[in-house]
C-alpha positions in Angstrom: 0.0 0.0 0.0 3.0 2.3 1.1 4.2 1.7 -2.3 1.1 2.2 -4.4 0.8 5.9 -2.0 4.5 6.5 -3.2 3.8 5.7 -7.0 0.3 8.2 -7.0 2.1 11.1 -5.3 4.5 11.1 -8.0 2.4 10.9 -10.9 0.4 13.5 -9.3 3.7 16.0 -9.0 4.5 15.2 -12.1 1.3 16.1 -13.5 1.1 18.9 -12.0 0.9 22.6 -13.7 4.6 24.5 -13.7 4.6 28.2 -12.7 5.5 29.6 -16.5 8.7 31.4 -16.6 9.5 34.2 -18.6 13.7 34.9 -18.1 15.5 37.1 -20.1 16.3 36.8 -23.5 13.4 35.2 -24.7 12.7 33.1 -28.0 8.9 33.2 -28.5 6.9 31.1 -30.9 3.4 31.8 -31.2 1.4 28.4 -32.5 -2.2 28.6 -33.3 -4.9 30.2 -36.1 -6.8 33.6 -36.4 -6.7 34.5 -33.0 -2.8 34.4 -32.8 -2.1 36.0 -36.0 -4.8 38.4 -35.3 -7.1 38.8 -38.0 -8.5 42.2 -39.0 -6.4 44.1 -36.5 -2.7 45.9 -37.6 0.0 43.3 -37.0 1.1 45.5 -33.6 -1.9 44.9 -32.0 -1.8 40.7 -32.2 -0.9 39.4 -28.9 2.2 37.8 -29.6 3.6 40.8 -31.0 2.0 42.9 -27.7 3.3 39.8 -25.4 7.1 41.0 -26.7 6.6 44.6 -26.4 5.2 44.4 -23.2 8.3 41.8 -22.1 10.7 44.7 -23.4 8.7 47.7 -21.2 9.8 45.1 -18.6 13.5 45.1 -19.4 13.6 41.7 -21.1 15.0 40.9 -23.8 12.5 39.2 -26.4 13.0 39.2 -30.1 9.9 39.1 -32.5 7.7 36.7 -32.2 7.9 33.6 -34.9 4.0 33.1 -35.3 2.6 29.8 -37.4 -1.0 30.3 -37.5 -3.1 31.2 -40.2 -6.8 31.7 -40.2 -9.2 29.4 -40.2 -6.7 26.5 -39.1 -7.6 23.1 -37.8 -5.4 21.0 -35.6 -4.5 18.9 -38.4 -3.7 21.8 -40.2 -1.5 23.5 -38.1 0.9 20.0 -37.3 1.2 20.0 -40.9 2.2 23.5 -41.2 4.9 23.2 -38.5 6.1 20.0 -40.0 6.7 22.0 -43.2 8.3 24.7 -40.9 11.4 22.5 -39.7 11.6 24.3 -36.5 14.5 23.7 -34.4 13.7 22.9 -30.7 15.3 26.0 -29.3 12.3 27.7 -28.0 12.2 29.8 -24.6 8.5 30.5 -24.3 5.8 28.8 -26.9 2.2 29.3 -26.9 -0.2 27.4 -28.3 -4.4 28.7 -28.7 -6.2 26.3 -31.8 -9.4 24.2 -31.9 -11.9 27.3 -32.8 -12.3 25.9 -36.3 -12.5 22.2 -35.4 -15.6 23.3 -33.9 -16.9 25.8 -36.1 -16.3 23.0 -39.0 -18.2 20.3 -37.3 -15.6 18.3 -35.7 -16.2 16.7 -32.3 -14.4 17.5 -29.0 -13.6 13.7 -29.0 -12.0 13.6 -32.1 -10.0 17.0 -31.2 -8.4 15.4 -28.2 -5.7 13.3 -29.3 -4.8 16.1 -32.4 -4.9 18.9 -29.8 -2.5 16.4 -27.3 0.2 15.9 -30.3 0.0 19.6 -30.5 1.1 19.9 -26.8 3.8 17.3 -27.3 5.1 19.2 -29.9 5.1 22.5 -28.3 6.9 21.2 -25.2 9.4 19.4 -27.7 10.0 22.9 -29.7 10.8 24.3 -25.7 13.4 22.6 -25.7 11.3 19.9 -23.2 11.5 22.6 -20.6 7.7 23.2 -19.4 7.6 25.9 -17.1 8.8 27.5 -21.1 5.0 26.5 -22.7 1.2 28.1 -22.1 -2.0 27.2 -23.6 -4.6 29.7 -24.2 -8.2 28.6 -24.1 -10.3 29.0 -26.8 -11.9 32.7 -26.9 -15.7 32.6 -27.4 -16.8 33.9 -30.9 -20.7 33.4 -29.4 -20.2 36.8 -27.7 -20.0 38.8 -31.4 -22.4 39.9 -34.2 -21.5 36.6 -35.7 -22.7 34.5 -33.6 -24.8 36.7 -32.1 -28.1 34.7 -33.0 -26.2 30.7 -31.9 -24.9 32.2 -28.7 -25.8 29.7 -26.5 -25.4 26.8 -28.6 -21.8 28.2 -29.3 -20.9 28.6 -25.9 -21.8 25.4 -25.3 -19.4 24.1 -28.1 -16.5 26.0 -27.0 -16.7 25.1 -23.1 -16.7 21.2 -24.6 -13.5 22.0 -26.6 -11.9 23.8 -23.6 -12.7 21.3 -21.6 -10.5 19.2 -23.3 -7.7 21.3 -24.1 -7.8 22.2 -19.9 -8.1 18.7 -18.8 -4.6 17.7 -21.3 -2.7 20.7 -20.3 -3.0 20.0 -17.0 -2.5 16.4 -17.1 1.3 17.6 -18.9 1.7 20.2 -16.8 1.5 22.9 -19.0 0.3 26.3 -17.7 -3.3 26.9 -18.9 -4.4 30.7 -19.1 -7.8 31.1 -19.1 -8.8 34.5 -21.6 -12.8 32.9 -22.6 -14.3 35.1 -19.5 -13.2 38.0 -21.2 -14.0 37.1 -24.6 -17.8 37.0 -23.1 -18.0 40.5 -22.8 -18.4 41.2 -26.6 -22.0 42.3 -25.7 -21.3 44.8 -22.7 -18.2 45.7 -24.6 -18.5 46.2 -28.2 -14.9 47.6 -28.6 -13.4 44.1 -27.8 -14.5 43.0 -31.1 -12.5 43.7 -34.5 -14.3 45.7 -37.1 -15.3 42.4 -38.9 -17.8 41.5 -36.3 -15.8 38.4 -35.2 -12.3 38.7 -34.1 -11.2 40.1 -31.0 -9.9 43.5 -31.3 -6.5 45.0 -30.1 -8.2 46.1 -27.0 -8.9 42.5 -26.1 -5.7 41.1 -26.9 -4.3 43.5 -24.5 -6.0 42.0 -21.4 -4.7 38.5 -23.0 -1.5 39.7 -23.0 -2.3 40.8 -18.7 -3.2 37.3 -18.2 -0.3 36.2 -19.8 1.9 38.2 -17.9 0.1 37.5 -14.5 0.6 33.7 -14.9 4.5 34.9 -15.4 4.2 36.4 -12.2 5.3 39.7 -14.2 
């Protein structure tokens, strides 16, 4: 029994979440689909490139972000996109945010699982296997927008499902998980977080993103 007690506590550490760390001199590459290349806002206003500015207000040393993500991007779509990138693992701080358009295109949560896991894998393999180095963002909410407007609740509903599982796998590697969803839910209240296209977040919303993010740094 004393052995079996032994053998859970250490799966359990090892399972558990590492504090993300930001150091100096960071490498940063930005994995995902329209919300990380920032469609319909100038390129200064995506989130990646606001994560590094904000980094260098702080006095670290970032260079610009590599981002692979283009819009309207699968799971599938975006391993094959960094397989054709021949990325070198030599990473200091990767993000990874994709699984809006497995939904949107009619693909379960179920079958988004394993794709979204391999993802993971990959990110923490492209950090050089360092964890603390990798976040995942959850999925934003597109419900909360004139687009989707009229399916609010039925969208919702989808993208809690696929957050779920994107939650419940980060977790399980121990990747920090950053939670930005809440405040993609006050499109309504707050018509300036949303792009000029009536779907995207705006640069104002990518800002409080980019808070999170730094939060979860402890910066």
């Amino acid at each position: 029994m004393k052995k079996f007690i032994v053998i859970f506590m250490f799966i359990s550490m090892q399972s558990m979440a590492q504090p993300l760390k930001i150091a100096d001199g960071v490498k940063f590459l930005a994995l995902g689909d329209s919300y990380t290349i920032g469609e319909s806002v100038d390129a200064r206003q995506r989130w990646p490139v606001q994560l590094a500015t904000a980094l260098r207000k702080k006095g670290i040393t970032c260079s610009d972000p590599i981002i692979i993500a283009t819009t309207g991007w699968r799971t599938d779509d975006l391993k094959n996109a960094i397989q054709h990138a021949h990325l070198k693992p030599e990473y200091t701080l990767v993000s990874l945010l994709i699984g809006v358009n497995n939904y949107y295109q009619g693909k379960s949560a179920e079958s988004y699982a394993p794709e979204f896991e391999e993802l993971l894998h990959t990110a923490i393999h492209l950090a050089g296997g360092i964890k603390s180095h990798v976040f995942v963002l959850s999925i934003p909410d597109y419900g909360y927008t004139p687009f989707g407007k009229e399916k609010q609740a039925e969208i919702s509903q989808g993208i809690d499902a696929f957050n779920a599982v994107n939650k419940t796998i980060a977790g399980r590697l121990g990747i920090t998980y950053i939670n930005i969803t809440d405040i993609s839910r006050h499109g309504f209240t707050e018509p300036d977080l949303v792009a000029g296209d009536g779907l995207h977040p705006s640069g104002k919303m990518y800002t409080a993103w980019v808070a999170r993010i730094l939060a979860a740094a402890g910066l």
